[in-house]
C-alpha positions in Angstrom: 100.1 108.4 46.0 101.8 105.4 43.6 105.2 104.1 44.1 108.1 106.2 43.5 110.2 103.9 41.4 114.2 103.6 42.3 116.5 102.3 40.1 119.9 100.8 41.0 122.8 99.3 39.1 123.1 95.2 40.1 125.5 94.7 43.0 125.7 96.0 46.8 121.1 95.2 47.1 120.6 94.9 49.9 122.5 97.4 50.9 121.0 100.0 48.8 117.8 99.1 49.1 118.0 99.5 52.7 119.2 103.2 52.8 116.9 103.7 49.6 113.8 102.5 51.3 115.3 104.5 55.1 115.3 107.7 53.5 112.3 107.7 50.8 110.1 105.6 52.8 111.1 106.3 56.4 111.8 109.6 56.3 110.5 111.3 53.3 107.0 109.1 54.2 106.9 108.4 50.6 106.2 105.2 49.2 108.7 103.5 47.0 109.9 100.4 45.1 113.4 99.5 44.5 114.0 97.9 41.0 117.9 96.3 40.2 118.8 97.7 36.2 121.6 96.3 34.2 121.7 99.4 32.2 122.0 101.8 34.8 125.5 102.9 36.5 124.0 105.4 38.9 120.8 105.8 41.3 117.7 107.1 38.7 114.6 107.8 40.5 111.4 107.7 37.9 108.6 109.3 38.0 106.6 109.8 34.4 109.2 111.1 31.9 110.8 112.6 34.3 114.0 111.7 36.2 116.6 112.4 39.2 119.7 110.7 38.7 121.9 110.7 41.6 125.6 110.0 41.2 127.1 106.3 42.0 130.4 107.5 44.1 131.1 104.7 46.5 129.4 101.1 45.8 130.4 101.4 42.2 134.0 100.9 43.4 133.3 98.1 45.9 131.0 95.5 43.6 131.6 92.6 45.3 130.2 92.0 48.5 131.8 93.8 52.0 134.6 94.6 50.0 133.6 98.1 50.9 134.4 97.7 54.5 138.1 98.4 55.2 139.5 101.5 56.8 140.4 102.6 52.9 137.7 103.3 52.4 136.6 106.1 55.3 137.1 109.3 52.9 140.5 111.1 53.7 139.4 114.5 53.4 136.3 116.6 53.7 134.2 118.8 50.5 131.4 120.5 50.0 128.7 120.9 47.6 127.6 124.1 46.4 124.0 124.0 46.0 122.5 127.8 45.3 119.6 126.7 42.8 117.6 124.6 45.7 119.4 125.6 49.0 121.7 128.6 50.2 124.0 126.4 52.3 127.1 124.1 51.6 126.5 120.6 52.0 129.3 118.0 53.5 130.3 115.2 50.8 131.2 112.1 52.1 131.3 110.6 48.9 130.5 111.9 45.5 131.7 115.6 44.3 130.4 119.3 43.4 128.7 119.1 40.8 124.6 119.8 39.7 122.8 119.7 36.4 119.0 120.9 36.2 117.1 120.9 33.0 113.2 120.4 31.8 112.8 116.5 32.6 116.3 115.6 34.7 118.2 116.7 37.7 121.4 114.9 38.1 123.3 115.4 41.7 127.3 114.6 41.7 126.7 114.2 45.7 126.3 110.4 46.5 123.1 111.1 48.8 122.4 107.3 49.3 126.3 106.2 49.9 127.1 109.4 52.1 123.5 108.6 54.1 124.3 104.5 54.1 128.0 105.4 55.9 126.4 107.6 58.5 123.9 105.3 59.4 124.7 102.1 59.4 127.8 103.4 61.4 130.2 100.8 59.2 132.9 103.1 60.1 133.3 102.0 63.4 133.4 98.3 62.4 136.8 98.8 60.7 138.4 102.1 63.0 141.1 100.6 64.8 141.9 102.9 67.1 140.1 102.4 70.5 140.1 104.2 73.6 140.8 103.3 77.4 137.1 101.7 77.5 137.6 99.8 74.1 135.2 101.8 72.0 135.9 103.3 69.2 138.0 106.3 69.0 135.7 109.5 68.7 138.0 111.3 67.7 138.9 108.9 64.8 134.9 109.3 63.3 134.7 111.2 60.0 132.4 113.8 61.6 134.5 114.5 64.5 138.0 115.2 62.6 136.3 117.0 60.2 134.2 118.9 62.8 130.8 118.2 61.2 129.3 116.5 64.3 127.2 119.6 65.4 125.5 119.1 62.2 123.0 116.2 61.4 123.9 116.0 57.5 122.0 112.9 56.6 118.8 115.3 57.4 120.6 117.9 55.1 120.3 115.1 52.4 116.9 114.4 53.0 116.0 118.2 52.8 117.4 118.0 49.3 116.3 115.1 48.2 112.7 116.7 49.0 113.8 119.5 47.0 114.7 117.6 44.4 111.5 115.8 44.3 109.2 118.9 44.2 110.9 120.3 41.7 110.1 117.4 39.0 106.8 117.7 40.7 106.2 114.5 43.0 103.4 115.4 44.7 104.8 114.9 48.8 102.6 113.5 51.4 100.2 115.5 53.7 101.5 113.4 56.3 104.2 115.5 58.4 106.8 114.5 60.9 106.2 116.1 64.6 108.9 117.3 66.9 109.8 114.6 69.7 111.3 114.9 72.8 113.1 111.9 74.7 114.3 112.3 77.8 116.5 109.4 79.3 117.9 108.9 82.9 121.1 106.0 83.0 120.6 104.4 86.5 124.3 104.1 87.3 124.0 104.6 91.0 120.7 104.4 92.8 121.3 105.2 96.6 124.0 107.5 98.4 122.6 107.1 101.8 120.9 104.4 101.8 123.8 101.6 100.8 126.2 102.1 103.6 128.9 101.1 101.4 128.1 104.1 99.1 127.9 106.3 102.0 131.8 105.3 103.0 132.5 105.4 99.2 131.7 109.3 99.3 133.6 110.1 102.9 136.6 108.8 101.5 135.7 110.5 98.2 135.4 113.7 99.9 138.2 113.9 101.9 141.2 111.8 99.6 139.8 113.1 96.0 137.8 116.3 96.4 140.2 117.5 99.4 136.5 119.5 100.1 135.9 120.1 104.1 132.4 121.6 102.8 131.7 118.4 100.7 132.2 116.6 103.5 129.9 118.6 105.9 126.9 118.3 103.5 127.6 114.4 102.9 127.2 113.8 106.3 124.4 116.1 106.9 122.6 115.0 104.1 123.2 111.5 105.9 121.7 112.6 109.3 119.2 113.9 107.7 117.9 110.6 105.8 119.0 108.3 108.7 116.1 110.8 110.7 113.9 110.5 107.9 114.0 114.2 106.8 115.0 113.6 103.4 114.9 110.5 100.6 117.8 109.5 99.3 120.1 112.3 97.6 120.0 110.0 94.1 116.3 109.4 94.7 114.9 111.9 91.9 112.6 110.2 90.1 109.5 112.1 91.8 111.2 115.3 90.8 111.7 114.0 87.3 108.3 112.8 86.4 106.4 115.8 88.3 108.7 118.4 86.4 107.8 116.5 83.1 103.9 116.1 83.9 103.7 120.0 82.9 104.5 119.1 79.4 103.4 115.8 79.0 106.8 114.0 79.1 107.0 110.8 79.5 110.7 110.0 80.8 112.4 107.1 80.5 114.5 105.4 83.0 117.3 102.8 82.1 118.3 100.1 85.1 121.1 97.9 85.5 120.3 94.4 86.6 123.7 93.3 87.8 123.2 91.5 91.4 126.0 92.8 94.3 129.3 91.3 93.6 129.6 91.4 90.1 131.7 93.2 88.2 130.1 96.8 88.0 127.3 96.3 90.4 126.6 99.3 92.2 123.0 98.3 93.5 120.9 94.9 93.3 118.0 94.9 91.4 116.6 92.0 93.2 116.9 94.7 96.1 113.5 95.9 97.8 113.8 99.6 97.8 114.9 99.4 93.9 111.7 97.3 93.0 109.8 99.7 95.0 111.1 102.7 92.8 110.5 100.6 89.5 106.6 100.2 91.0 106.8 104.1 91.3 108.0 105.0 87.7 105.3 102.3 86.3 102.5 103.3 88.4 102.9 106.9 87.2 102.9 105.9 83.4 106.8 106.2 82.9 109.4 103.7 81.1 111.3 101.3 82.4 114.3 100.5 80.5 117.7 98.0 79.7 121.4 99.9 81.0 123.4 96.4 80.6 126.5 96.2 82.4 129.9 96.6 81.4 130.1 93.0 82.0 127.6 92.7 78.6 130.7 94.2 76.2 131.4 91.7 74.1 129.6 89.1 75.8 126.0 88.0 74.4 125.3 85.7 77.1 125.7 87.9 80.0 123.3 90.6 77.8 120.5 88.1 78.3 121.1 87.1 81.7 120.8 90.5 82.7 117.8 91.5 80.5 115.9 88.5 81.6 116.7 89.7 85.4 114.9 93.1 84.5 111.8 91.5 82.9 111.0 89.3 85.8 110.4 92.9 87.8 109.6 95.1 84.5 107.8 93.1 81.9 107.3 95.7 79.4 110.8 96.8 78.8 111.0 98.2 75.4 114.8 99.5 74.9 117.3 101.2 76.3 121.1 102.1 76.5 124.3 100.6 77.1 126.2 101.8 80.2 129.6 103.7 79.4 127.9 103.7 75.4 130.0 100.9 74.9 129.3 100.3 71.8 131.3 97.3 69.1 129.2 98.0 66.0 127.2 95.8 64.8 127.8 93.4 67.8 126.1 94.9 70.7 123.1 96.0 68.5 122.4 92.2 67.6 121.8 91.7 71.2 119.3 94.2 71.4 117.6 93.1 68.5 118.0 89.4 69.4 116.6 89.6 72.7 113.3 90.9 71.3 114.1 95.0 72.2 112.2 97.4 70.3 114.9 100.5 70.2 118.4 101.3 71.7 119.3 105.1 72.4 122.9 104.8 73.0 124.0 105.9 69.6 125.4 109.6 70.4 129.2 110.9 72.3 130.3 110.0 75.2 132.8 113.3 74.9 130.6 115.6 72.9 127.2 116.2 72.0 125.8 115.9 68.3 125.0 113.7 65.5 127.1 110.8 65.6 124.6 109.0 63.2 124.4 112.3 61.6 120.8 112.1 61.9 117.9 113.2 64.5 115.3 110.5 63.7 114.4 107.3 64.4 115.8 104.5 61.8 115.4 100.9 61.6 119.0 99.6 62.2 121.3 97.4 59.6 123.4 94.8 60.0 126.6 95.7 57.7 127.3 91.8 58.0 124.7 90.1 58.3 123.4 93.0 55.3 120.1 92.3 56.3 117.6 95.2 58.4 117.2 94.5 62.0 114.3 94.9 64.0 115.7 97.5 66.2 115.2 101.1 65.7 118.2 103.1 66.8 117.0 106.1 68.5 120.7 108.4 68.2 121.2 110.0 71.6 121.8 114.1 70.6 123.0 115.3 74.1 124.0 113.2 77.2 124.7 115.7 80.2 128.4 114.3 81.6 129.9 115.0 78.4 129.5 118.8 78.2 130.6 118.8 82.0 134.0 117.7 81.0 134.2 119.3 77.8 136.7 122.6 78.2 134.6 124.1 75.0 132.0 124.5 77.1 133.8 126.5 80.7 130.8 128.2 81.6 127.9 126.9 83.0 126.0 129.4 80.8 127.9 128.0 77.9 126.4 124.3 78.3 123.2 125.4 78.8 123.2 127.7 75.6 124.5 124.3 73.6 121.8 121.9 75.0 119.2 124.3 73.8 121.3 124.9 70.1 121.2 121.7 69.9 117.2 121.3 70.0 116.5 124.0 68.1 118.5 122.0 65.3 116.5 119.4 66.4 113.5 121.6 66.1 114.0 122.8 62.5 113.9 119.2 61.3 111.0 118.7 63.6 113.1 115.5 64.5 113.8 113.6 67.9 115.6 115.3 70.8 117.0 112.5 73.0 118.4 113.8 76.0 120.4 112.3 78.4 120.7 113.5 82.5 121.4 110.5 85.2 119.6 111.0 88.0 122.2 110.9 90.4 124.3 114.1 88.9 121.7 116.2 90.7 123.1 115.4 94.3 127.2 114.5 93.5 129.3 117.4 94.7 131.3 117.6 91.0 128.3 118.1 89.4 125.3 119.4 91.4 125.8 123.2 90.7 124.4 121.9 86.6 121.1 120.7 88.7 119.5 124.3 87.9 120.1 123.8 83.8 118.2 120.7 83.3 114.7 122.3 84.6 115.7 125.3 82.3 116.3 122.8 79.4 112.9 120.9 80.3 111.2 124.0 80.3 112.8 125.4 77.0 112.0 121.7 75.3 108.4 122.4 76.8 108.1 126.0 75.4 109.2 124.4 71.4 107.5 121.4 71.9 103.9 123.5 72.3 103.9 124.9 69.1 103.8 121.4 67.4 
């Protein structure tokens, strides 16, 4: 089909361009040209005599340059726009307000799509939030879509969805070309051995006995110890076998995110110069499997340290496409230019570390913008949708029934948008004594992802 023509009003470009081009191009998989207008104060997408015009609620106030990026400028409150002519659910407004005219040749939509999606995804909130938790990221509960309680909900796809809607109806023909539900499943290598790093091993007695208080946690660490010192058993954290074999039955291909501190740095829990941790690398790359980047907590706010470490990692993995950052600590953009500048296809950090939903608001894959640089990166952020640990400590969810019944809400969400499901289990919470009685709900959720995933 010919370019869809997008006209904007002459300030904030690149900026606009960028979510313009993310959500017609990228996700709609519609081809499109931006144009700049000196006539024009709002969006107008052409098409023939016919037009959509979409309201200017948020750059029109901030003309110059960044002058948009100040905590001012996070909305205060949440509304909602009542669309019953193309869909029968309420919409969340970030920027822009209730209102919706239709007639023969024009559709004009009070609800800043392009601002609302730009502030979700580039994640500019974050940048000016100053409220940071003990780790030093940024304050969850300080995000828009957590004090408004939105975050179960991935509302830039809600915009999309009406956007299409929109587009249809002044009869744009949409491409054949349809988007296919994916299903990422991602293992943080925080601590490799239990058994086999003596250290470790004393780690957990004294864990057992001076934290749990647990005479039967205590019994089955050192059994479990007997046992792989006879060589009845691999390592308790060793489940990579398990992983892949479980995810052969549906075609999974896992991927599995290493740390490549050396012993006696700060946050080094295994070496990955280490000959047992090269051999289990040889394993997951032999069987077809990723290898992935879990930089240190040494890497916060510290460029040079990211590429130490990712160098480390490609002298044993040379393929290593993307991967997470440990504790998700995040300083946006800052972290994500390391990823990009060290040549990394994707990151897949971008989700809660006390939650589970759409940070980004979003459950696809988008190229990734540098609010100060203003320029599109390279990297694709791949938003994490549910990491395991965070629904363990999460009183909502007091039941292990209850998480179980989330994960799989949470892909069918997924499912309906026939986006990306990017799941996150470390392979070590199948063996700890806090969390080993969840082991049973990640083969459920595999096999649940398995049974959706077939009718692609």
């Amino acid at each position: 089909m010919d370019e869809l023509l997008v006209l904007i009003p002459a300030n904030n470009v690149e900026e606009r361009t960028w979510i313009i081009k993310t959500i017609v191009a990228d996700f709609l998989l519609i081809p499109c040209k931006v144009e700049i207008s000196d006539t024009i104060s709002d969006y107008m997408i052409v098409w023939g005599d016919q037009k959509i015009v979409i309201a200017d609620f948020f750059f029109s106030l901030h003309k110059k340059s960044l002058s948009y990026l100040q905590k001012e400028s996070i909305p205060k409150q949440l509304n909602w726009f009542n669309d019953l002519l193309f869909t029968n659910d309420k919409l969340a407004i970030v920027y822009g307000k209730n209102e919706l005219i239709v007639s023969d040749k024009e559709i004009y939509c009070g609800l800043d799509i392009f601002a609302s999606a730009f502030f979700m995804l580039s994640r500019w909130e974050e940048a000016v939030i100053e409220k940071k938790d003990k780790f030093g990221r940024c304050d969850e509960n300080e995000m828009f879509v957590v004090k408004h309680n939105i975050y179960e909900r991935p509302i830039v796809n809600e915009y999309v969805e009406l956007l299409r809607l929109f587009l249809q109806h002044i009869g744009i023909p949409l491409p054949k070309e349809k988007r296919h539900f994916g299903v990422y499943l991602t293992h943080d290598i925080d601590d490799l051995f239990r058994c086999a790093s003596l250290k470790n091993f004393c780690k957990n007695i004294a864990g057992d006995i001076l934290h749990r208080k647990s005479i039967s946690a205590l019994a089955s660490t050192l059994k479990r110890y007997v046992k792989f010192k006879l060589g009845q058993i691999k390592d308790p954290f060793d489940t990579f076998d398990d992983l892949m074999d479980l995810s052969d039955r549906y075609g999974f291909k896992n991927a599995f995110y290493f740390k490549a501190s050396f012993l006696g740095e700060f946050d080094a829990t295994y070496d990955i110069r280490d000959v047992k941790v090269k051999k289990i690398i040889n394993n997951i790359i032999n069987r077809g499997y990723e290898v992935g980047f879990h930089p240190s907590k040494n890497t916060f706010h510290c460029s040079g340290q990211f590429k130490i470490e990712i160098e480390r990692l490609r002298k044993i993995c040379s393929n290593v496409r993307g991967g997470r950052q440990h504790f998700l600590l995040y300083d946006i953009p800052n972290a994500l230019r390391s990823w990009n500048d060290n040549g990394l296809e994707y990151d897949a950090g971008l989700g809660f570390a006390s939650m589970a939903g759409f940070r980004c608001g979003i459950c696809y894959a988008y190229p990734f913008f540098d609010i100060y640089e203003r320029k599109q990166l390279n990297l694709i952020i791949r938003p994490l949708i549910v990491m395991e640990g965070a629904l363990f400590e999460n009183a909502k969810y007091s039941t292990l029934e209850s998480v179980e019944l989330y994960m799989k809400l949470l892909a069918n969400v997924v499912y309906d948008y026939q986006g990306d499901y990017v799941f996150l289990w470390h392979n070590d919470n199948f063996h700890r004594p806090e969390t080993e009685k969840y082991g049973y709900i990640y083969k459920n959720i595999i096999d649940y992802l398995g049974s959706i995933y077939g009718k692609n």
